[in-house]
Z-matrix of the N, CA and C atoms (Angstrom, degrees):
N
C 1 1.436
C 2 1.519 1 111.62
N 3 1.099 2 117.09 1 158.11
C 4 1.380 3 142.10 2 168.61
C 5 1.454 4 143.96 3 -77.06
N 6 1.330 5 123.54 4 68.03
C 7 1.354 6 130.15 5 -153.24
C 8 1.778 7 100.33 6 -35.20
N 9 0.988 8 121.05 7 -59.58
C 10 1.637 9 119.28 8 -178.40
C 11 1.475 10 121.61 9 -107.18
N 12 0.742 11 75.95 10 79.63
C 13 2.344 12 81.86 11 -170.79
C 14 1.682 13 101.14 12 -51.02
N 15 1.438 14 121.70 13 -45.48
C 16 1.458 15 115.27 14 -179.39
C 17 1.144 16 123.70 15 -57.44
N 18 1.479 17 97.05 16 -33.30
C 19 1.851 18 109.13 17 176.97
C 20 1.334 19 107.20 18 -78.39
N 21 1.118 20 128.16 19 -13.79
C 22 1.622 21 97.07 20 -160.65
C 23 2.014 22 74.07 21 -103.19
N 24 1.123 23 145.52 22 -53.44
C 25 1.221 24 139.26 23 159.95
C 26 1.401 25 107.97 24 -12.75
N 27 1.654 26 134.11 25 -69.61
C 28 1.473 27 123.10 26 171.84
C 29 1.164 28 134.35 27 -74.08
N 30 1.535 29 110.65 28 -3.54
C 31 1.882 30 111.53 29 147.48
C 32 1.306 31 129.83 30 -90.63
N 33 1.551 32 108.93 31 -0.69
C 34 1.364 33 104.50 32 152.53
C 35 1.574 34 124.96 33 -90.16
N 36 1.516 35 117.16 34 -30.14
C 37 1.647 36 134.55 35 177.42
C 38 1.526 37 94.59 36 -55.63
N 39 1.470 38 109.17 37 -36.70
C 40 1.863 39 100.16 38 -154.40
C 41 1.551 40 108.00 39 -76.55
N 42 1.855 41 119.95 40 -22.06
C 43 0.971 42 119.15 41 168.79
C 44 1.493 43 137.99 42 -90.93
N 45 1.722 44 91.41 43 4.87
C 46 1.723 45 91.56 44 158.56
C 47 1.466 46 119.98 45 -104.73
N 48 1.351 47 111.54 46 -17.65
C 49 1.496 48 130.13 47 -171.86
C 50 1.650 49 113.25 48 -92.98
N 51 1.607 50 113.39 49 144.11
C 52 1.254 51 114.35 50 -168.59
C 53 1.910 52 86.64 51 -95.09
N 54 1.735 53 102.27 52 167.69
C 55 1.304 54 94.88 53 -178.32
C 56 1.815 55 124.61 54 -56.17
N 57 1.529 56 90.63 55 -38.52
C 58 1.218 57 103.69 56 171.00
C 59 1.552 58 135.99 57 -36.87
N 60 1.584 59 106.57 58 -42.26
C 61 1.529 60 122.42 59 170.35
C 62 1.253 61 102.41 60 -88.69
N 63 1.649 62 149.11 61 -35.24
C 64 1.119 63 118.67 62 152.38
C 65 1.255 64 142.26 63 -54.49
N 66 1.262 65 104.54 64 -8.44
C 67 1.540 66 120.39 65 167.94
C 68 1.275 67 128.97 66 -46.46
N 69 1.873 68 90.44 67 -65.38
C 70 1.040 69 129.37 68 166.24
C 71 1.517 70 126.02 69 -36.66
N 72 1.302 71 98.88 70 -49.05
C 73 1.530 72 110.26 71 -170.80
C 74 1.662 73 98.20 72 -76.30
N 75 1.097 74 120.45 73 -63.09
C 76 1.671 75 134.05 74 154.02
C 77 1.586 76 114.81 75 3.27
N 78 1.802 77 101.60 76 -62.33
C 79 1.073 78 111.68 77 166.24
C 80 1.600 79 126.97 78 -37.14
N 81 1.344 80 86.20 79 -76.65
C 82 1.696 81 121.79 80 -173.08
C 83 1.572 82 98.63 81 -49.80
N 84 1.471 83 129.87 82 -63.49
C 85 1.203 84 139.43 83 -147.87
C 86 1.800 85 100.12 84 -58.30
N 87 1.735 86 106.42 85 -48.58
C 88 1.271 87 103.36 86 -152.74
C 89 2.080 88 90.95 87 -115.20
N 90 1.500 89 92.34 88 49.37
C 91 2.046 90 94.75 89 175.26
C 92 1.417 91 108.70 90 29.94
N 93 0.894 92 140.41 91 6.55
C 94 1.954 93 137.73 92 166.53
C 95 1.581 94 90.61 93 -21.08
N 96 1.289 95 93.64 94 135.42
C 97 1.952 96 127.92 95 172.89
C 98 1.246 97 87.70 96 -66.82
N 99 1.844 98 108.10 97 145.78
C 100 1.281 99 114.91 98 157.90
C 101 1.994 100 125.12 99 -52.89
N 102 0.995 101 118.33 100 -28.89
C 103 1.865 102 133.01 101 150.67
C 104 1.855 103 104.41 102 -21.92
N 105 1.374 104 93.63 103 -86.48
C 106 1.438 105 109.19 104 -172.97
C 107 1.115 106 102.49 105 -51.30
N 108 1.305 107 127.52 106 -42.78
C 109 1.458 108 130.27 107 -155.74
C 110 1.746 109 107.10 108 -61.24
N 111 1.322 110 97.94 109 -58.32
C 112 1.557 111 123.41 110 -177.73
C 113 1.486 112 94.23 111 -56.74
N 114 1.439 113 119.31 112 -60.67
C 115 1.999 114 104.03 113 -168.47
C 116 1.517 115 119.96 114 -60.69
N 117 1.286 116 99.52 115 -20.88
C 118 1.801 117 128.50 116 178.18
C 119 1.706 118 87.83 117 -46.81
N 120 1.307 119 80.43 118 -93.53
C 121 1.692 120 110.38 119 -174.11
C 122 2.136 121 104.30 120 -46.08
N 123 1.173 122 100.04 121 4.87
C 124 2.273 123 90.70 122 172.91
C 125 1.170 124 91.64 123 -104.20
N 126 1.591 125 132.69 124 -21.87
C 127 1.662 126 115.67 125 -178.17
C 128 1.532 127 115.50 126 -67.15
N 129 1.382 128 101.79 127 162.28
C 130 1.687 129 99.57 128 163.06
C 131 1.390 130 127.37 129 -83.09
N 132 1.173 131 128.32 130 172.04
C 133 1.735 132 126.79 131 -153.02
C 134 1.668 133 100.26 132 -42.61
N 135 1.976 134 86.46 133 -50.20
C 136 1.441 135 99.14 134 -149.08
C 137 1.838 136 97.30 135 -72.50
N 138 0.650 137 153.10 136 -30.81
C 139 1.225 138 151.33 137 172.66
C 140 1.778 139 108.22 138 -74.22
N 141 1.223 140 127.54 139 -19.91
C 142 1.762 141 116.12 140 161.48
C 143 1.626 142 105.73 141 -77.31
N 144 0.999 143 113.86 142 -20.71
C 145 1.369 144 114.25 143 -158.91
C 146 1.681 145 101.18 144 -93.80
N 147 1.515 146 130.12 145 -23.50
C 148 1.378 147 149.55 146 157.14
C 149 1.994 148 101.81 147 -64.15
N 150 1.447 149 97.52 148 -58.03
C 151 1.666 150 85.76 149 162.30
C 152 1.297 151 137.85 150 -42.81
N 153 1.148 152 99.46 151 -72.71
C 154 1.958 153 106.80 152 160.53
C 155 1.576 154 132.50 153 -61.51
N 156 1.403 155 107.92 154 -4.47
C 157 1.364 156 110.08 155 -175.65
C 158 1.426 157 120.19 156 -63.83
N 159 1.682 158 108.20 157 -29.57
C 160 1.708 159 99.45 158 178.53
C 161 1.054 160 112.80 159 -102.43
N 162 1.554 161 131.16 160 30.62
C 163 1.593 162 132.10 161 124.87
C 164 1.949 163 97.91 162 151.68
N 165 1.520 164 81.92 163 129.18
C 166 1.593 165 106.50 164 -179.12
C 167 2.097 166 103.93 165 -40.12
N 168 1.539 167 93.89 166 -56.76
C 169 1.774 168 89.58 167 -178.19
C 170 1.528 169 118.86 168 -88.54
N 171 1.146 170 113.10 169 126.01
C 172 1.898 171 120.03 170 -168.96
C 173 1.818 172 102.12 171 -65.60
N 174 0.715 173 144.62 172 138.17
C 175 1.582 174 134.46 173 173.05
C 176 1.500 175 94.45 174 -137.89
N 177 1.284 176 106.39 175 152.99
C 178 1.760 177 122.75 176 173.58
C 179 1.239 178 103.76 177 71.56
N 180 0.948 179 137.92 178 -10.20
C 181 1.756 180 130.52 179 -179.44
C 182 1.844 181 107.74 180 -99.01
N 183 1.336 182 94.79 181 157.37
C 184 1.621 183 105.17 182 -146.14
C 185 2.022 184 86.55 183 -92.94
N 186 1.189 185 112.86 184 -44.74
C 187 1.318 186 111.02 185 -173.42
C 188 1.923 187 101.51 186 -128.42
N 189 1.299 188 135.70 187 118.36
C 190 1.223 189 145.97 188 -146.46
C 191 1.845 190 81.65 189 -91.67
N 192 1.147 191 118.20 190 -48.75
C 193 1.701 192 103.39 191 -169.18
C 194 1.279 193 133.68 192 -42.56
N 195 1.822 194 97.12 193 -50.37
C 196 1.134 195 137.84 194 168.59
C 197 1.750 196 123.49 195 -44.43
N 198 1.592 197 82.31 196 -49.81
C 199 1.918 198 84.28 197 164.01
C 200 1.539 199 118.48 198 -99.80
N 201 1.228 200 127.27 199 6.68
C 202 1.471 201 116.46 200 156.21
C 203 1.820 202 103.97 201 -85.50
N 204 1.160 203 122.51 202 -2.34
C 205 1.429 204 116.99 203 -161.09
C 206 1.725 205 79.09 204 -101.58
N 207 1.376 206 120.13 205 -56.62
C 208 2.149 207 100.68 206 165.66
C 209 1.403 208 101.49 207 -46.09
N 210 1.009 209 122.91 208 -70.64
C 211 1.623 210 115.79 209 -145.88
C 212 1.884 211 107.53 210 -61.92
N 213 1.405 212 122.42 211 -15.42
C 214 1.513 213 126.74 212 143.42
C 215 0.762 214 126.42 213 -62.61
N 216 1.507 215 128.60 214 -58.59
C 217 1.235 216 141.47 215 166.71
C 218 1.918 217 95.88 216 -25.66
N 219 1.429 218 105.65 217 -87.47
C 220 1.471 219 113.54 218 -166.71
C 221 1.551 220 120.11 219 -43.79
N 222 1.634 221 107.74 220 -18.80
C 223 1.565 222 108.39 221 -163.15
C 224 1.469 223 92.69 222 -91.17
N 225 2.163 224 135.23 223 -26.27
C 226 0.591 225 123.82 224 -164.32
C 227 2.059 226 110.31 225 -93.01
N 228 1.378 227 104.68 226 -5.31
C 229 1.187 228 109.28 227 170.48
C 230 1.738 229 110.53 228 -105.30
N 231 1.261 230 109.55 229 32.05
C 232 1.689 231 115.32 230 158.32
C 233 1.754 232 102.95 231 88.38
N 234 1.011 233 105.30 232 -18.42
C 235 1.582 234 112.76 233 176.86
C 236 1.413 235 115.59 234 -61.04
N 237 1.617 236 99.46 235 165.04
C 238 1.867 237 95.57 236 171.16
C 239 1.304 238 110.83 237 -90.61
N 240 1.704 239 131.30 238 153.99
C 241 1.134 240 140.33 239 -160.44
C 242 1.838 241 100.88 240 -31.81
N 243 1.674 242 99.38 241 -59.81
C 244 1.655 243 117.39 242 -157.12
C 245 0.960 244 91.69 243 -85.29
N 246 1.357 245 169.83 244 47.89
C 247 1.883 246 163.03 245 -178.43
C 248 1.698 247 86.31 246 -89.87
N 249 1.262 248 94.27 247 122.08
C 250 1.869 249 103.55 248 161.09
C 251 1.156 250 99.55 249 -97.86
N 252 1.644 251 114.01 250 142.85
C 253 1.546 252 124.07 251 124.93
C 254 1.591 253 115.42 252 -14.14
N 255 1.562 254 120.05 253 108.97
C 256 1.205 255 128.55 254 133.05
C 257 1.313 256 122.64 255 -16.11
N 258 1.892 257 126.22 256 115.50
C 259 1.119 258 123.54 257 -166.65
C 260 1.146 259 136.24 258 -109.28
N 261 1.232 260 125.47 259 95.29
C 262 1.336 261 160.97 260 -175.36
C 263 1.575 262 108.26 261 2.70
N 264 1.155 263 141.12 262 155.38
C 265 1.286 264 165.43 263 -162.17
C 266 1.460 265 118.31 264 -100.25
C-alpha cells in the first residue's frame, strides 16, 4: 500500500498538466467563488502554483474561498501558502 494515495495521484497529474489546468481543476474541485477565482488567476504562475502546492483538495475548512484568499494573502506577503498566525497567549 501507499502511504499517500492523493499524493502520488498529484505527482503524476502535475506532470501531464500545465499550471494553468491545474488551476483550473483547483478551481472546479474546491467550488471557489468567481472573487477568488479572478485574484487566483491575477497572480503569476509561480505564485498559483505556491497556492496549490499544499494540496489541490481543501479539507477541514468551513468555506474553501475564504482559505485560498489566506493562502494568497500569505504567498503575497512572502509567506508559505499554510503560515498560521502565531498563537496568542
Amino acid at each position: 500500500g501507499v502511504r499517500n494515495p492523493s499524493g502520488v495521484v498529484m505527482s503524476r497529474i502535475k506532470k501531464v498538466v500545465t499550471t494553468d489546468e491545474l488551476v483550473a481543476i483547483f478551481v472546479d474541485v474546491n467550488a471557489l467563488d468567481r472573487t477568488c477565482e479572478q485574484k487566483l488567476m491575477s497572480l503569476t504562475p509561480e505564485q498559483r502554483a505556491e497556492v496549490i502546492a499544499p494540496g489541490i483538495y481543501l479539507q477541514n475548512v468551513r468555506n474553501a474561498s475564504t482559505a485560498v484568499r489566506t493562502r494568497i494573502g500569505n504567498v503575497l506577503a512572502g509567506k508559505e501558502a499554510m503560515d498560521r498566525p502565531p498563537l496568542r497567549d
